[in-house]
MIDOSE-1310 file (N, C-alpha, C; in nm, 2 decimals, decimal comma, always signed):
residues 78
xxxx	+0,08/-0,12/+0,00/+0,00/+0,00/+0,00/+0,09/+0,12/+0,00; +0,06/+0,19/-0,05/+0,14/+0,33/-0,08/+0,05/+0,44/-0,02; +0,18/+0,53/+0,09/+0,10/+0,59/+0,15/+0,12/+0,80/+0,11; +0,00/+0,83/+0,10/-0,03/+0,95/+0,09/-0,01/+1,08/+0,20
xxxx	+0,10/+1,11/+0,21/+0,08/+1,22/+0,34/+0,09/+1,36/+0,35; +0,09/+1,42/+0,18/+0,08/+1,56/+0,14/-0,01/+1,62/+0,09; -0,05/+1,74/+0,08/-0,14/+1,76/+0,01/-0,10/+1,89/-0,08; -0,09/+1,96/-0,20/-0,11/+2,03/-0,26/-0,24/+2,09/-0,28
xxxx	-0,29/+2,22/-0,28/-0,41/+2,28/-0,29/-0,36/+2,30/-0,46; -0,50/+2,26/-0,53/-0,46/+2,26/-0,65/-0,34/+2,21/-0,74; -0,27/+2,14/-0,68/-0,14/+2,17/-0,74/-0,02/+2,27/-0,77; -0,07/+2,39/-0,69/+0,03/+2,48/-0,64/+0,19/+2,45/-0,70
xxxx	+0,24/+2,50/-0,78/+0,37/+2,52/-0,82/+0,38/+2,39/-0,85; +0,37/+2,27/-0,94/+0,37/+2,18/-0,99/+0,36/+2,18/-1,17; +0,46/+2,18/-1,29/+0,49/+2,17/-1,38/+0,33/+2,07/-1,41; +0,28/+2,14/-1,54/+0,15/+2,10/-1,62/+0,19/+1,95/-1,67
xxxx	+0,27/+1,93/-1,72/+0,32/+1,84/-1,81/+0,34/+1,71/-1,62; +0,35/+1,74/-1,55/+0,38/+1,61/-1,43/+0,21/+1,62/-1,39; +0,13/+1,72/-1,41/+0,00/+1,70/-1,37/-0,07/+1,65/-1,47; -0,06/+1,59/-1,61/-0,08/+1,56/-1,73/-0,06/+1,36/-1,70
xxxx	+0,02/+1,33/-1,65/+0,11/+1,22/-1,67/+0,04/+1,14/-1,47; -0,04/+1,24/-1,41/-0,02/+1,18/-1,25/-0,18/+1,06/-1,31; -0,18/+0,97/-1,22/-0,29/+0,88/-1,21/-0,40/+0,98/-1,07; -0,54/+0,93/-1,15/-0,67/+1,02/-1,08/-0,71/+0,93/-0,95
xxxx	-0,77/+0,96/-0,82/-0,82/+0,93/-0,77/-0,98/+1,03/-0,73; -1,08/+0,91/-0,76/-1,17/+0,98/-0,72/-1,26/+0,95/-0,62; -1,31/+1,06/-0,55/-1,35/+1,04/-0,45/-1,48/+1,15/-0,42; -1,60/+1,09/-0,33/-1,71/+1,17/-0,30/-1,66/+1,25/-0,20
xxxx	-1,78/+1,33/-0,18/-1,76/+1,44/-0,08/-1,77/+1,38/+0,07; -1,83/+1,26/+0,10/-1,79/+1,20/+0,25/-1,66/+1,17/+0,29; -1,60/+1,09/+0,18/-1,46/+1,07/+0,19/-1,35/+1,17/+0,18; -1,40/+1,29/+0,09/-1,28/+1,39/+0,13/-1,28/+1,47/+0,22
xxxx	-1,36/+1,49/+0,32/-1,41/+1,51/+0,44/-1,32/+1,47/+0,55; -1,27/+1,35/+0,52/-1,19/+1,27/+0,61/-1,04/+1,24/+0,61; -0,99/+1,25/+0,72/-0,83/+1,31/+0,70/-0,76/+1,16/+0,68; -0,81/+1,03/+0,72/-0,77/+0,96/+0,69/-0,85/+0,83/+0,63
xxxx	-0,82/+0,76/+0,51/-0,89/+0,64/+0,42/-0,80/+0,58/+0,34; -0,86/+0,47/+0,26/-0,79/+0,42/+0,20/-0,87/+0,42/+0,05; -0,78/+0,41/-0,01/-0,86/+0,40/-0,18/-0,77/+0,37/-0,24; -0,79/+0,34/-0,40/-0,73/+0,30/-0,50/-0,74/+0,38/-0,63
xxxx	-0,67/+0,45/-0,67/-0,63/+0,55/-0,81/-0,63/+0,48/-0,88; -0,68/+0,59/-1,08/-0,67/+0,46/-1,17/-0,58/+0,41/-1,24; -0,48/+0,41/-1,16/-0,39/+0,27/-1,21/-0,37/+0,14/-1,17; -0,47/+0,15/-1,05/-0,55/+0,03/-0,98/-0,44/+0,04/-0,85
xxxx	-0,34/+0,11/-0,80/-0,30/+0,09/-0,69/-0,36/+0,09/-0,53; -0,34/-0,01/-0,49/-0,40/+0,07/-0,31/-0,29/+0,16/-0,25; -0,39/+0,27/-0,18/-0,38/+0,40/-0,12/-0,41/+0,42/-0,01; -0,30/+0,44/+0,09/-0,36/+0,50/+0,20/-0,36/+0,62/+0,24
xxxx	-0,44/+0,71/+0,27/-0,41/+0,85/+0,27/-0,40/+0,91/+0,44; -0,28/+0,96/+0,47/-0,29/+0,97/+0,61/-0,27/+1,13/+0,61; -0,38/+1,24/+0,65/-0,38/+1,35/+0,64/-0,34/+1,43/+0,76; -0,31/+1,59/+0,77/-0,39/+1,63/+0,92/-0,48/+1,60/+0,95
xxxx	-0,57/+1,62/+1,04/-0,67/+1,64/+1,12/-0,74/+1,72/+1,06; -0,86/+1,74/+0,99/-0,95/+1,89/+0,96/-0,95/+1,91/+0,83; -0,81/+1,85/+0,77/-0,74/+1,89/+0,60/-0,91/+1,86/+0,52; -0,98/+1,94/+0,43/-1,05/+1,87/+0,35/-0,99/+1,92/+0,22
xxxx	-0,99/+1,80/+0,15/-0,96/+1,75/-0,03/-1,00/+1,77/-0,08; -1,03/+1,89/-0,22/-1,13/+1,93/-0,28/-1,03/+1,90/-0,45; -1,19/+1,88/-0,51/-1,14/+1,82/-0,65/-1,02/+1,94/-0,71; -0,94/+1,88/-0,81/-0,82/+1,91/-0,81/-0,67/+1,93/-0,73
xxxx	-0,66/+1,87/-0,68/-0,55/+1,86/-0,53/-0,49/+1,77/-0,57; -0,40/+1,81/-0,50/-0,31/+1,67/-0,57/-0,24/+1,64/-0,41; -0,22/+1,47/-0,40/-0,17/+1,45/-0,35/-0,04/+1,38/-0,37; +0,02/+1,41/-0,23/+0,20/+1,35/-0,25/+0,24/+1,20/-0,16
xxxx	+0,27/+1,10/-0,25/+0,34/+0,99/-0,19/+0,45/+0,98/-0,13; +0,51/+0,93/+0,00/+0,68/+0,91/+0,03/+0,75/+0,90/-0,07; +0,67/+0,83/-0,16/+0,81/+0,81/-0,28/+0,82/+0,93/-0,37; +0,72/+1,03/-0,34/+0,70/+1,14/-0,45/+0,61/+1,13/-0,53
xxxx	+0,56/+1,05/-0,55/+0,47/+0,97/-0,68/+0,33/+1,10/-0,64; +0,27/+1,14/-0,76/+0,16/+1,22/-0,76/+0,00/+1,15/-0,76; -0,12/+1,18/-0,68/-0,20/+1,18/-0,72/-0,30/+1,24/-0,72; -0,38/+1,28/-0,87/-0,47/+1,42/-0,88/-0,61/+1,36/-0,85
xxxx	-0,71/+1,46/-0,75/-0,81/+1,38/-0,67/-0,92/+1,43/-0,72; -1,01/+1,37/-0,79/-1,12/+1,40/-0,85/-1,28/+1,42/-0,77; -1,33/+1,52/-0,81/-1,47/+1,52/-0,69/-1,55/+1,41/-0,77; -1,63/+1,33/-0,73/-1,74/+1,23/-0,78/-1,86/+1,30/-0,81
xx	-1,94/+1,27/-0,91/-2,02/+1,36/-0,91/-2,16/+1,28/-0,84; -2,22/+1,39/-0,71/-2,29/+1,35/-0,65/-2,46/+1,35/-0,67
């Protein structure tokens, strides 16, 4: 499981061309709500996302892996 413990608002200072190439994770508005879950992006990896406390995820954000690895977070449509 690959874990998630950054967050970018929007992708804040992040080259187009690495936000072009990141794998999506989507997620509803209960789950971004919550600082910590697990899910799986679509390149079919599992995900564990360990946040602050309070952080909420809003579509477009990108999140950061230990290894660096990007993932851009999609709102679901509700």
């Amino acid at each position: 499981m690959l874990t998630l413990n950054k967050l970018l608002p929007q992708g804040h200072g992040l080259a187009a061309v690495l936000l072009k190439r990141a794998p999506t994770l989507e997620l509803d508005w209960d789950v971004r709500q919550k600082s910590r879950f697990d899910a799986t992006d679509s390149d079919g990896r599992a995900l564990g996302v360990f946040l602050p406390r309070g952080t909420v995820v809003r579509g477009g954000d990108v999140l950061v892996a230990q290894d660096g690895s990007l993932v851009i977070v999609k709102a679901a449509a509700q």
